[in-house]
C-alpha positions, 0 to 999 in steps of 0.5 A, spaced: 515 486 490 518 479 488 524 482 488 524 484 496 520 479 497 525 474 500 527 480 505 520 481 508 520 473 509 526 473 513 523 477 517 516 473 518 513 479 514 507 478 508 507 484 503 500 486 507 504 487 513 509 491 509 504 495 505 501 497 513 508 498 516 510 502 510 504 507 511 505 508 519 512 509 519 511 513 513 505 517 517 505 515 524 498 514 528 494 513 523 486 512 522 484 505 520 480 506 514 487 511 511 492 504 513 487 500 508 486 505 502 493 507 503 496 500 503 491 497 498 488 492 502 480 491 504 477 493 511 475 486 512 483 483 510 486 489 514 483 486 521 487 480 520 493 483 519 493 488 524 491 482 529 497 478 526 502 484 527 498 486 533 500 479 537 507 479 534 508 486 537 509 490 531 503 495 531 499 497 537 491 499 536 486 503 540 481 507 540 482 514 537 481 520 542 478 525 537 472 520 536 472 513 540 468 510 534 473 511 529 481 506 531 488 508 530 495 505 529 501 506 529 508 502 529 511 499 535 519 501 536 519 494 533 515 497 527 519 502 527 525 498 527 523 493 521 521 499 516 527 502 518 531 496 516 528 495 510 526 501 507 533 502 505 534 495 501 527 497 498 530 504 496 536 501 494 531 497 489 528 503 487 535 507 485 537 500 482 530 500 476 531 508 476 538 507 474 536 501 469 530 504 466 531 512 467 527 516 470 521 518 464 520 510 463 520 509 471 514 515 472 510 512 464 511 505 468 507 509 474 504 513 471 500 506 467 500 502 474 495 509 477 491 508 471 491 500 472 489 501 479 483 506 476 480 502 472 479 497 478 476 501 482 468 500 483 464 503 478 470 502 472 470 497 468 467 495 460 461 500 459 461 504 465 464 510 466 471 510 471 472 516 476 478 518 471 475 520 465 468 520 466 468 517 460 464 510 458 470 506 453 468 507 446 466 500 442 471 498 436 467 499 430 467 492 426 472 490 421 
């Protein structure tokens, strides 16, 4: 993100809005609870950004048909135009540490990051069992 930082700001954009337009423009109309898993942002957090996104015309909130007590997003054309704008210049970052790194280090790199996102995931952590493995760590044996 540091790297395409400087563009979001250029467009009065946070990394938490980028992750959310990212998602809609990625899926569409998209439940709320989706947005926060998706985009990697707490529940309570997320209703800030999207108030702020809101009232600067980049999404548009309502309730869903299916189920009034459930709240739907989706990208506004100005959303839309933003994700469009910038997903190239992220792509293009993409191509460039693919290119640099090569593809069997770029995918371990992922690879090692999902793991990290794990282990922060509740019910992980030093001598609890995370959902990856089941497993509780094994404590070194003393030197």
């Amino acid at each position: 993100m540091a790297h395409n930082r400087p563009r979001l700001r250029e467009h009065g954009l946070s990394d938490q809005q980028w992750r959310v337009l990212r998602v809609l423009g990625e899926h569409g109309t998209v439940e709320t609870g989706r947005v926060a898993r998706e985009a990697f942002i707490l529940g309570p957090s997320l209703t800030g950004v999207l108030a702020r996104m809101e009232r600067d015309g980049l999404i548009r909130r309502e309730r869903d048909p299916a189920d009034q007590r459930r709240t739907v997003v989706e990208a506004t054309a100005k959303g839309r135009k933003l994700v469009d704008k910038l997903s190239h210049a992220v792509e293009a970052h993409y191509q460039w540490m693919e290119a640099t790194l090569g593809k069997a280090k770029l995918q371990q790199l992922y690879r090692l990051l999902d793991e990290l996102i794990e282990l922060e995931q509740p019910g992980a952590g030093p001598g609890r069992p995370s959902r990856r493995n089941g497993a509780a760590p094994q404590a070194e044996a003393p030197a």
